[in-house]
N, C-alpha and C positions, 0 to 999 in steps of 0.2 A: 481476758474478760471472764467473767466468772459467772458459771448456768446457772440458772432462777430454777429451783426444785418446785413451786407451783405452776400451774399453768399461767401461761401469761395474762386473761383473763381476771385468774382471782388472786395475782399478784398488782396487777392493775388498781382492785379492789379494795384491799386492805385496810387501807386508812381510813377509809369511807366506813367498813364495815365495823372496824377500833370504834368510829366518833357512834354509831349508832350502837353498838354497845354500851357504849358510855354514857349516852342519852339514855337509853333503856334500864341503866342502873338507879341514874338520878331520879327517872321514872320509878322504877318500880320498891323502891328504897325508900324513896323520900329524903328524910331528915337522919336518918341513922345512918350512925360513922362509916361502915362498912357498904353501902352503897357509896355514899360521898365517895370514900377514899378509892373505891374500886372504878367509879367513873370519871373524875379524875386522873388515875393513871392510867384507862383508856386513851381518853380523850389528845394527855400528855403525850403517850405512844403513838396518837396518828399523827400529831402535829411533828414530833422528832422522826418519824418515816419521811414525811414528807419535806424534811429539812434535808435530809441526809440524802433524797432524790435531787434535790434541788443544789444541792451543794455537789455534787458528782457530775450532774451533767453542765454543771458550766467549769469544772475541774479537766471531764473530758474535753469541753469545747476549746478550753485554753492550750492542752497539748496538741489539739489537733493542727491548732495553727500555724 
């Protein structure tokens, strides 16, 4: 199994903190490409973390059985 270099805490975190990044861009950018594109691939990042969570532990659940 392989250590998590954050605490577990603000590994926990992450995705959550990606999407409000990602809001905060949209927010504070508005209409210009460069918020768009940057909140967006926030956004994109929290949703692929937590795919790639979701995908591991039913990965792990199937070998355990």
């Amino acid at each position: 199994m392989q250590t998590i270099w954050f605490p577990a805490w603000l590994y926990r975190l992450l995705p959550a903190i990606y999407v409000a990044g990602g809001a905060s861009m949209f927010y504070l950018f508005g209409d210009e490409p460069i918020g768009l594109l940057s909140g967006v691939l926030l956004c994109s990042a929290a949703v692929l973390i937590l795919a790639l969570r979701l995908y591991a532990r039913r990965h792990a659940s199937r070998t355990t059985r």
